[in-house]
Structures are given as C-alpha cells and as structure tokens.
C-alpha positions as CSV (number, residue, x, y, z in Angstrom):
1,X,0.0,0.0,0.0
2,X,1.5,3.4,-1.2
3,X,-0.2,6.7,-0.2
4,X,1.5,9.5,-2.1
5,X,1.2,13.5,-0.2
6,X,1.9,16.2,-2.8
7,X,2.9,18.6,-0.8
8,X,6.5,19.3,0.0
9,X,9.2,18.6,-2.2
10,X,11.3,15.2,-0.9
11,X,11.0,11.9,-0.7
12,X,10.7,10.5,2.3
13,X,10.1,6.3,4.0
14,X,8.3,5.5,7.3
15,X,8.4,1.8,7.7
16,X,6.8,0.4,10.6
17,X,5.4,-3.6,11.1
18,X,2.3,-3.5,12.9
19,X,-0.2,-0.8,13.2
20,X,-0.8,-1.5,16.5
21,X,3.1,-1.3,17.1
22,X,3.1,1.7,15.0
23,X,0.8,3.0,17.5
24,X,2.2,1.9,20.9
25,X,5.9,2.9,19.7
26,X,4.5,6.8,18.6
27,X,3.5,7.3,22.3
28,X,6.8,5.9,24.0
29,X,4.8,2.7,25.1
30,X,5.7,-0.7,23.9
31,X,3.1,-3.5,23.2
32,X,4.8,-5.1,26.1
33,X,6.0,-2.5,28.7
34,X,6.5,1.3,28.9
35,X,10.1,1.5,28.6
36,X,10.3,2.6,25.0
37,X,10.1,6.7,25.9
38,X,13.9,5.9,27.7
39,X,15.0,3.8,24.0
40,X,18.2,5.6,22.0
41,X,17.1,3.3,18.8
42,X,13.7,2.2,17.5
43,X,13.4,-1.6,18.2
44,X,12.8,-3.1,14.9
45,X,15.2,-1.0,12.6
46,X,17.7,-0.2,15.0
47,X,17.9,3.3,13.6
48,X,18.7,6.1,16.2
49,X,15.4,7.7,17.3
50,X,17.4,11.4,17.9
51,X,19.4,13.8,16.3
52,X,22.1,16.1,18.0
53,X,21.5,19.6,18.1
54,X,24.1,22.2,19.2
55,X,27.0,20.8,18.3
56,X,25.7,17.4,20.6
57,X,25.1,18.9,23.7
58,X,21.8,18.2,23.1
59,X,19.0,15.7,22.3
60,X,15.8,16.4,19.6
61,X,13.5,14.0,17.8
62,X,14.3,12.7,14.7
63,X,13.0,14.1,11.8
64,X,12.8,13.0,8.1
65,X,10.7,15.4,6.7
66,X,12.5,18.9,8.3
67,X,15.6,17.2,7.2
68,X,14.6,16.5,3.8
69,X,13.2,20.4,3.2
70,X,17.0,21.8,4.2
71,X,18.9,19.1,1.9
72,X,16.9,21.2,-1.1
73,X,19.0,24.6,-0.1
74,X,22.5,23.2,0.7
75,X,23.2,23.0,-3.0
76,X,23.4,26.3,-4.8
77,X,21.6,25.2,-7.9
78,X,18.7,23.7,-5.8
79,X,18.0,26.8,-3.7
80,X,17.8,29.0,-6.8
81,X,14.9,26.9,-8.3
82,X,13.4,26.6,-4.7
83,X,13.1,30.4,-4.5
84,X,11.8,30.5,-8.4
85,X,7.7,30.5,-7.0
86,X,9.0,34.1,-5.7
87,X,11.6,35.8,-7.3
88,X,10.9,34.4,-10.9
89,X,7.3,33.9,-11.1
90,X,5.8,35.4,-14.6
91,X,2.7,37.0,-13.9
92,X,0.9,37.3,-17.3
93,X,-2.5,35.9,-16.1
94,X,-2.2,31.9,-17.4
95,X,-2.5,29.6,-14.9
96,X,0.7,27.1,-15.4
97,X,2.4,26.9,-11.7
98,X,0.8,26.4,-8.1
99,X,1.5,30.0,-6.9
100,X,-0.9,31.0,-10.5
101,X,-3.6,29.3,-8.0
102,X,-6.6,30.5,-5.9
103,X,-4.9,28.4,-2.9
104,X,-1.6,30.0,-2.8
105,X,-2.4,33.5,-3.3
106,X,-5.1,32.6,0.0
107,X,-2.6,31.5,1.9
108,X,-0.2,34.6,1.1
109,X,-2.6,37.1,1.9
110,X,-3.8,35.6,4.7
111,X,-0.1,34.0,6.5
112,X,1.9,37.3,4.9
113,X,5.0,36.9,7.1
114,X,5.3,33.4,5.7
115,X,4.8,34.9,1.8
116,X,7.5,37.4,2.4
117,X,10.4,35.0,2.3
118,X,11.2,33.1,-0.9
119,X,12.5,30.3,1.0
120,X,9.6,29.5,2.8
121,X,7.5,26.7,1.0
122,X,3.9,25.7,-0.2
123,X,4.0,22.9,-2.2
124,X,5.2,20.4,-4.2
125,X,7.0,17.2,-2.3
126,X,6.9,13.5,-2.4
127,X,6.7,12.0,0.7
128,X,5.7,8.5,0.1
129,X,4.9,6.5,3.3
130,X,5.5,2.2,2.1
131,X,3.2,0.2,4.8
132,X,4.3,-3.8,4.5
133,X,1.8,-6.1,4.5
134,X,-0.6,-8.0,2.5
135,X,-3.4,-6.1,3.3
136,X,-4.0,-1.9,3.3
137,X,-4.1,-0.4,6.7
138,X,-7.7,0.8,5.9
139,X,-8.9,3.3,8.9
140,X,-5.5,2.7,10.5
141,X,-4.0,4.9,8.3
142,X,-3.8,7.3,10.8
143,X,-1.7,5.8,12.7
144,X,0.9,5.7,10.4
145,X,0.5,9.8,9.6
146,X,0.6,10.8,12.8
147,X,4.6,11.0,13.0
148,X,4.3,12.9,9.7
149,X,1.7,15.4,11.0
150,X,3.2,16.5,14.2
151,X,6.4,16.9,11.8
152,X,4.6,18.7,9.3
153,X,3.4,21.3,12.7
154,X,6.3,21.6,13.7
155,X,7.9,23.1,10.2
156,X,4.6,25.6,10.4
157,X,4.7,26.7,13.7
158,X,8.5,26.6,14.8
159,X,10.8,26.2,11.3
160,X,14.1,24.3,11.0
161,X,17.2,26.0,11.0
162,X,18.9,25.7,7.6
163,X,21.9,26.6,5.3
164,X,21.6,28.3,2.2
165,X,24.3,27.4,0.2
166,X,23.3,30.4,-2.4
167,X,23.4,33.8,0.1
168,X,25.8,31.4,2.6
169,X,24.1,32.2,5.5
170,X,21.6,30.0,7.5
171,X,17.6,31.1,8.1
172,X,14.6,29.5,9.3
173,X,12.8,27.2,7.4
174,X,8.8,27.0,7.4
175,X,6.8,24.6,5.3
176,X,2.9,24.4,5.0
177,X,0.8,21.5,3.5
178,X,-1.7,22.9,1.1
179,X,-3.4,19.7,-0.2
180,X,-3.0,15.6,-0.8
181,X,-3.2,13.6,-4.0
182,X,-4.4,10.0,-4.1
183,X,-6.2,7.9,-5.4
184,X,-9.6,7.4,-4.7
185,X,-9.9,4.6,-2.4
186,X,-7.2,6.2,-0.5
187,X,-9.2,9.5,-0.3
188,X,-11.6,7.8,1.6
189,X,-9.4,6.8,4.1
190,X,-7.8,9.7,4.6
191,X,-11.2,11.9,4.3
192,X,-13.5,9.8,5.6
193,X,-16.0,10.5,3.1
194,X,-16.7,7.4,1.5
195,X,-16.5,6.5,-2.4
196,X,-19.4,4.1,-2.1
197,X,-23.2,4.5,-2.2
198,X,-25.8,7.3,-2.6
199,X,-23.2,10.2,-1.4
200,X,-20.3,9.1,-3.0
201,X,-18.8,12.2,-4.5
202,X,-17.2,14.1,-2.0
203,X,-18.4,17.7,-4.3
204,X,-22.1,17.5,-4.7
205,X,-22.2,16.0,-1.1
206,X,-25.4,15.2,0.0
207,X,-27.2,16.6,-3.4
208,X,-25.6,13.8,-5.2
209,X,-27.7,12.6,-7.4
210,X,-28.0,9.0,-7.7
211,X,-30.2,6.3,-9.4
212,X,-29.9,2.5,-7.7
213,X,-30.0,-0.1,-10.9
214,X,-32.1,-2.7,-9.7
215,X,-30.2,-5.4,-12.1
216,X,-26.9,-4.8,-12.2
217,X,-27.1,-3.9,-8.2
218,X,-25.4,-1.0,-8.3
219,X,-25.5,2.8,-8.1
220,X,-25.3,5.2,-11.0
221,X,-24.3,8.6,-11.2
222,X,-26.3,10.6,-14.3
223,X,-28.4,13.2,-14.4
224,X,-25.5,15.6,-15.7
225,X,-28.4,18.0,-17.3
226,X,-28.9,20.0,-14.1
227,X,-25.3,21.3,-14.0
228,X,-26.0,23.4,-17.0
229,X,-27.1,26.6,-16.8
230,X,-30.7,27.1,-17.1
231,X,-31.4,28.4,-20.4
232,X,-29.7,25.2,-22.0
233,X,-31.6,23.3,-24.8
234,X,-31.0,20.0,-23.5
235,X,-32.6,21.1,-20.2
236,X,-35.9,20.5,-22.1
237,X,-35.2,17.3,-24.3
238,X,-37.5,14.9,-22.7
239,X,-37.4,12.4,-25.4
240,X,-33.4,11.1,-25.1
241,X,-33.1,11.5,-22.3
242,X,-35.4,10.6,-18.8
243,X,-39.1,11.8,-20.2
244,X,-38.4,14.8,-17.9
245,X,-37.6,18.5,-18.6
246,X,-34.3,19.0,-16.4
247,X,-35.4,22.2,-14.3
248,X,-33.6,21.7,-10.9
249,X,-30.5,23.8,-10.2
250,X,-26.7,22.4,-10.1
251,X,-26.0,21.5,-6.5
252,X,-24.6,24.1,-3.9
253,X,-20.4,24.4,-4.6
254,X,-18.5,24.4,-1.8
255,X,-16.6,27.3,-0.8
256,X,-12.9,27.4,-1.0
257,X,-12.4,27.4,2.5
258,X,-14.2,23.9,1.7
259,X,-12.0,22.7,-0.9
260,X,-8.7,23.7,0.9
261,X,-9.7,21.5,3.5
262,X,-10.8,18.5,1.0
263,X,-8.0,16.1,-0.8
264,X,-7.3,16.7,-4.4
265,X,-9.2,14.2,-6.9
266,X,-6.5,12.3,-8.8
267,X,-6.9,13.2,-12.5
268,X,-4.6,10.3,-13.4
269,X,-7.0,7.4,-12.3
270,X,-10.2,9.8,-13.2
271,X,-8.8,9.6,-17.1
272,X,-7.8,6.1,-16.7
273,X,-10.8,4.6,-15.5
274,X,-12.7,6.8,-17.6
275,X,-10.7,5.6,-20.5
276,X,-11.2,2.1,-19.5
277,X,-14.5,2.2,-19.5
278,X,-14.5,3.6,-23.2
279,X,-12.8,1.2,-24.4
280,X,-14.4,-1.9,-22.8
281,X,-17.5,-0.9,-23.7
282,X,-16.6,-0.7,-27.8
283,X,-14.6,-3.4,-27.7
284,X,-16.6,-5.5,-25.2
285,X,-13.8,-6.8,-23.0
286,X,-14.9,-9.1,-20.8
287,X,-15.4,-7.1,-17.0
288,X,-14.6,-4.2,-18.7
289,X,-17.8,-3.8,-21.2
290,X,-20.5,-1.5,-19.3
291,X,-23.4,-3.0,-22.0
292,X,-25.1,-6.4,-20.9
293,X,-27.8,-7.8,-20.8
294,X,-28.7,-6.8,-17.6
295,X,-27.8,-3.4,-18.4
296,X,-30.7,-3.4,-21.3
297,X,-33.0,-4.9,-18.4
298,X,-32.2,-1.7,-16.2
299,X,-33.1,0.8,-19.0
300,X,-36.6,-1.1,-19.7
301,X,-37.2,-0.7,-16.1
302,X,-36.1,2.9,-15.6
303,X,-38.2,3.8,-19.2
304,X,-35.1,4.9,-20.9
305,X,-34.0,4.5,-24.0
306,X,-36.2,2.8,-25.8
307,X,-34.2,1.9,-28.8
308,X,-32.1,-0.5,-27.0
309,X,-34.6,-2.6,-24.7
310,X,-34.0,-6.4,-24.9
311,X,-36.2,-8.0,-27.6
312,X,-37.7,-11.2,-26.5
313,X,-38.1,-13.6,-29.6
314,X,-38.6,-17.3,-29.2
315,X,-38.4,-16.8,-25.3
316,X,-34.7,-15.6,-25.7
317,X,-33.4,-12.0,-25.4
318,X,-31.6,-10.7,-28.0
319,X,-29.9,-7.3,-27.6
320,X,-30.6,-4.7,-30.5
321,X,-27.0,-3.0,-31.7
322,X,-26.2,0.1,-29.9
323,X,-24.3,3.3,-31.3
324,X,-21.1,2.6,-30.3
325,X,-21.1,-1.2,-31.6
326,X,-18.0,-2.5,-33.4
327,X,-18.0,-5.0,-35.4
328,X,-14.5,-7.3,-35.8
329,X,-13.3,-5.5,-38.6
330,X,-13.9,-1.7,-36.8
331,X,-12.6,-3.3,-33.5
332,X,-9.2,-4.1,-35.6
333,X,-8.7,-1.0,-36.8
334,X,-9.5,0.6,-33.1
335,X,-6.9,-1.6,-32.2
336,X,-4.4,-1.3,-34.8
337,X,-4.6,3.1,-34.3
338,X,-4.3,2.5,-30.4
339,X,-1.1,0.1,-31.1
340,X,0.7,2.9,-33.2
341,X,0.0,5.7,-31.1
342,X,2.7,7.4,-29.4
343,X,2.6,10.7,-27.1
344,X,4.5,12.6,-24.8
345,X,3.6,13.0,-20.8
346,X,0.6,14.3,-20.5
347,X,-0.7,14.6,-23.9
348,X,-3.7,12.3,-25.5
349,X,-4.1,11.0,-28.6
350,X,-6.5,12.7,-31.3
351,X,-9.2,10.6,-31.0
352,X,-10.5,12.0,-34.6
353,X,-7.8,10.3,-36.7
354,X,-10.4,7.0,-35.8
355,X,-13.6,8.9,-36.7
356,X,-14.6,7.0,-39.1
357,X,-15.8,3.7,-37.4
358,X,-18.0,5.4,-35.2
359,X,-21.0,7.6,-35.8
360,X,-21.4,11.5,-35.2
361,X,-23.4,11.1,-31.9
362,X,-20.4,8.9,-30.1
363,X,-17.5,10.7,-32.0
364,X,-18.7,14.2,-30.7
365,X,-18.8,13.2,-27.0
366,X,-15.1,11.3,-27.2
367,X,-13.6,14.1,-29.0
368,X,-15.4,16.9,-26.2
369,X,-13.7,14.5,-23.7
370,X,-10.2,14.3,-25.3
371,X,-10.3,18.3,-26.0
372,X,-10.8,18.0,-21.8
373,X,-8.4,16.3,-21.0
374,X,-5.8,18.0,-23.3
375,X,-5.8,21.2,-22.0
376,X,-2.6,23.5,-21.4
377,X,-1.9,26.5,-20.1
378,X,-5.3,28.7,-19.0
379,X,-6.5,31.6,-18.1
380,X,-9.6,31.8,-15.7
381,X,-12.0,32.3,-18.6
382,X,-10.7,29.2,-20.7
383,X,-11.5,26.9,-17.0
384,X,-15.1,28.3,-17.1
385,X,-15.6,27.1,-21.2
386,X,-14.2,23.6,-19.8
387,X,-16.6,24.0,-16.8
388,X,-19.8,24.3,-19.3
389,X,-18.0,21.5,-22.0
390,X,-17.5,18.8,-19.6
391,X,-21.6,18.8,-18.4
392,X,-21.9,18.8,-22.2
393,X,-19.7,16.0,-22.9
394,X,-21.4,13.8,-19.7
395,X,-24.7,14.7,-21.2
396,X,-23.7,13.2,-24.7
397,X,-22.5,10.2,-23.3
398,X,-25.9,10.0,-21.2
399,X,-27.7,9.9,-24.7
400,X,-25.0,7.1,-26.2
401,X,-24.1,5.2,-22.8
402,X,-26.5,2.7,-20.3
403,X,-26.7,4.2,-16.9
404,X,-24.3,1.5,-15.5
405,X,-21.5,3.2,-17.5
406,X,-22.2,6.2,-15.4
407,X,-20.2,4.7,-12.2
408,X,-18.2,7.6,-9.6
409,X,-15.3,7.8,-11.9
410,X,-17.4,9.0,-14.6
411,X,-18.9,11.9,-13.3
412,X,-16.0,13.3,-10.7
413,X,-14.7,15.2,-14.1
414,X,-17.6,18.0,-13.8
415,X,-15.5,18.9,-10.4
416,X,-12.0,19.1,-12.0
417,X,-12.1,22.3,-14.0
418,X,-13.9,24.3,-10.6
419,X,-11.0,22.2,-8.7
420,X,-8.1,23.6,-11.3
421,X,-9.2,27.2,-10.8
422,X,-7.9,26.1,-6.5
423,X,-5.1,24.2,-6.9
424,X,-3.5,25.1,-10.2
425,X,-2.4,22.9,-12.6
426,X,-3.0,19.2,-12.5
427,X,0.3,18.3,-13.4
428,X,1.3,19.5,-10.3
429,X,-1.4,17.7,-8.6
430,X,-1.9,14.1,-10.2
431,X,-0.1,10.7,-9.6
432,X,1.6,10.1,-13.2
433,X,4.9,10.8,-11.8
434,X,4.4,9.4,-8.4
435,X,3.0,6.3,-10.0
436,X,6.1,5.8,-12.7
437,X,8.6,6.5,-9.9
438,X,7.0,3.7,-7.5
439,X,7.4,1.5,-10.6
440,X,10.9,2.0,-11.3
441,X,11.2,1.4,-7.0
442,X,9.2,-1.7,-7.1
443,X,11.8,-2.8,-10.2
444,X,14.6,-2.8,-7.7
445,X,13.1,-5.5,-5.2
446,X,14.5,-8.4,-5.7
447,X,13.0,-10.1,-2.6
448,X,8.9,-10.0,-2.7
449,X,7.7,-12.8,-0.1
C-alpha cells in the first residue's frame, strides 16, 4: 500500500510492522512494557530515534521530513529553483504553476509573514509512506501519519534552521501543507468520506444525485443536465433522455475554505478509468464492457431509451445493436490506431484520426472528452468554457451510454475544471509521476515474499 502526499518537495520512508506497534511505539509505550520513551534506537530497525542539536550537547527528535526540506537549499543550484515561486514567477495571467492558484495567493494574503520570504514553502513534495503487508491499513492509516503530521506542525509553527548554500548564510525554514493527491480509495481513508453509495462524491455531497440499478445492483451517477445553466436546450429534451424536462438547479459548490480542507481528486486514475470504460464498452472486453444484458434490463425498467430494450423472440433475449457497436473489422482498426500511437507526458491521442468507425453522436462526446483532457496553459476564462464543455460532454455520453456506465469515476470530471481554478495545474497535482517512480522502485526488489 503506497499513499502519495503532494505537498513538499522530498521523498521520504516510514516503515513500521504492525499498526498497533506503529501505535504503541508513537506514544513511547511498547506493546509489552513502557520503557520505549527511555530507548536511544527504534526496536525493529535499530535506527537512532534522535538527532544532535548544538553541536551534541543536546538531544531532539528525529526528523525525516525537516531534514529532507533543508537538503533542497545546501546546493546552490537547488535553492535558486526553490526560490523560483518568488523571485521568478511570470505574472501574465495563465495559470501554469501552483503559486498562479486560488490556494496559494489565500494562503499569502492571509499567513503574509510566511509569503515574504522566498525560502519559505507551499507545495510540491513527495513523501511516500511504504506500509508492508498483504493487506491496506484501511482506517488505521492514521496511525501511520501521525509522526508525519506533528512533523509537518512543527515546520509551520517553529521552522528548521537551515543553510543556504546560495546567500551562505543560515535562516529559518517554514513549510505548509496545502493539499493531498491519491487515489480514490485512498481519499476515503484519509477523508473519511466514502467512495461508495448514494453520497459518494465528496463535491455534490449530500445533493448527489444518484439512481440504484435494480439489475446490475449498483448505483449510477447521471443526471448531468442539471449542471447546466438554465437556459440550455437539453434542459428541455425529454425524449433522449429521462421523459423529464431538467429544471432543478446544479448542487450548492463548496466554498474554497471547503475545498482547501478536501484532498485533491487524482486526474490520473479519473482519465484512466474513464478511459477504461470507453474502451471496454466498444470493444466489449470481458469485465470491462459496461453493455449487458442486464444493463438493457435496467433501462426497460427505468423507461429509458427505448431503442435499446432487450427484444424477446422465441423466449430468448436478444440485444438490438447500440451506437457505439463494433464489429471485428472496426474493432481491428481501433486496435491497430491504439497500437501505433505514441505521445509525450501528459498529452492524449487525437481521437478524430479514428472517426470513421464510429457515428457522429459517439465521436462528438469522445472528442469533447479528449479536448478535456488536453488542456494546457489557461487563463480563468478558458477553465469556465471547460466547466460548461464537460456537463456537455457527460450529457452526450448519457444519450449514447446505459446508466451503468455512469459509475463515480465518470462523473468526478464535472469537479476538475472548478478544482483547477484552486489548486492550479494538474500536473502538479496528479499521480503520473508518483506512479512511474513507485514502478521503477518496485523494479529494484528483488526479494517480494
């Protein structure tokens, strides 16, 4: 179990054995006895459990983290670029770095003797905490973060002494954790809001709106027409969509007092699971396919789309061709462009160069989706245009898609564009790097019983 913190800037390991050890050790009390406060070494990794302040006249606590932030300024090189978010930001309005961000420019008008030094840091670290084990600590995750978070309050409140190797001189060091990126069942552990159910996204809260598919025994997230503003045309299709004219209002946002305090939603596994979904459904991969039998069964009963209802013939069902169906020729030329496609980080393919296997009505929501997810450098204006296009794009897919395609992962991308205009840039805030570092790690383990 890896759970990545974007937040400072190193890389840091807490192992531990046992949460409950974990637990016992962090209060000086062993499983056992209550010697362990009077211990010079931790008992399972023998590593010294203090550091030597003043020259060694005195004892402190360990700590990985504080240590970690000063390594970045005793090169010269490294504390020029950590000072960049200060003394070489370009202020031209686009939105390309963290400091660009609502978040940042909160916390420097409100903490302003913390803004005025360049040294002093926001985010954007690694600290990845590796918990042996064949199973995820689940709740007890908390355990495990403690150490980290009464490190993390002490480089707020008190700072770190360090040398800058670039003005030679030392100064105090002060760190603040702005947000966390993980996955999503990881957010729930470390939120507590849960990913399951009716209130499953952690946005629209408890106006989530949900629809329980009685057949695939499931919940669904649609209903994407009532993010749009109100004057919008497909507010008042009835016919491909629910029977209904949409006229309820988008759920309440939360502030951004609310969001600062919320965990960042991982674009990485949002467009990966998203993509996954897309692609199992056209080329029906078995577990991957959304379209089933049972998912015709739930339209029928929820009196939606009426074009792809089961036909019963001979007392068999037989499932009428949807929009997006492939057949084996189509499916090897999907196949054949996805094999040949190469991009760098960050960028998705053109979904248009395949066009031609799939009709207007499918094409026009992928291509919505890929213009999404390929966007660069914005200004506040271009995140409100991909606010409106991505409750455009959900609502195509709820006129091409069964409602079991709609799962969480489908409809967090309404909150990303709101999110970006907080946070910044994704690229500072998803798990592409953490996730390709972590595999290069896990190449170098030789032992894994």
């Amino acid at each position: 179990m890896a759970v990545e913190d974007m937040a400072l800037t190193a890389r840091t390991q807490l192992i531990t054995a046992d949460a409950r050890v974990a637990e016992a050790l962090y209060v000086g009390k062993s499983v056992k006895n209550l010697e362990n406060e009077e211990l010079d070494n931790y008992p399972i990794c023998k590593e010294s459990r203090w550091k030597n302040l003043n020259d060694g006249a005195e004892k402190g606590a360990a700590d990985v983290v504080s240590n970690a932030s000063c390594k970045e300024f005793m090169s010269e090189k490294t504390s020029t670029e950590m000072r960049w978010h200060k003394e070489g930001l370009v202020n031209d309005g686009k939105v390309r770095h963290p400091t660009d961000s609502k978040a940042w420019k909160c916390i420097n008008s409100k903490y302003d003797w913390f803004a005025s030094d360049a040294h002093n840091k926001q985010p954007y670290w690694i600290m990845s905490m590796l918990i042996p084990g064949p199973r995820s600590p689940g709740m007890n995750i908390d355990v495990y973060l403690r150490p980290l978070i009464e490190e993390l309050k002490e480089l707020w409140e008190k700072g770190v002494e360090t040398w800058d190797a670039k003005v030679k001189k030392n100064f105090k060091l002060h760190a603040i954790l702005l947000w966390t990126i993980n996955d999503f069942p990881a957010y729930e552990m470390l939120s507590g809001w849960s990913r399951k159910g009716k209130f499953a996204c952690p946005y629209c809260h408890k106006d989530t709106n949900y629809l329980w598919l009685k057949f695939g025994s499931k919940h669904c997230y649609m209903g994407h027409r009532h993010f749009l503003p109100l004057d919008h045309p497909l507010r008042k299709n009835q016919i491909i969509f629910n029977s209904q004219v949409e006229l309820r209002e988008a759920p309440v946002p939360l502030t951004g007092e609310q969001v600062l305090k919320q965990h960042n939603l991982d674009v990485m596994h949002i467009e990966k699971n998203i993509c996954e979904s897309i692609l199992g459904t056209l080329l029906q991969i078995e577990g991957k396919c959304k379209d089933s039998e049972k998912a015709q069964l739930d339209m029928e009963h929820l009196g939606i789309r009426q074009d792809l209802l089961p036909i019963i013939k001979n007392d068999k069902y037989t499932l009428p061709p949807a929009l997006y169906s492939l057949d084996k020729d189509d499916k090897k030329i999907l196949c054949q462009f996805l094999q040949g496609v190469k991009m760098p980080d960050g960028v998705a393919s053109n979904i248009r160069r395949c066009v031609d296997i799939l009709p207007e009505e499918v094409v026009i929501g992928l291509i919505q989706l890929s213009r999404f997810f390929n966007a660069k450098e914005l200004v506040e204006v271009d995140m409100d245009k991909l606010s409106i296009s991505i409750r455009e794009t959900l609502c195509w897919f709820e006129m091409v898609f069964p409602p079991s395609f709609f799962d969480i992962m489908v409809h967090l991308p309404i909150h990303l564009a709101e999110e970006a205009k907080v946070g910044g840039p994704v690229c500072y805030r998803w798990m592409y790097p953490v996730e390709r570092y972590l595999r290069t790690a896990k190449g170098y383990v030789r032992n894994k019983a």
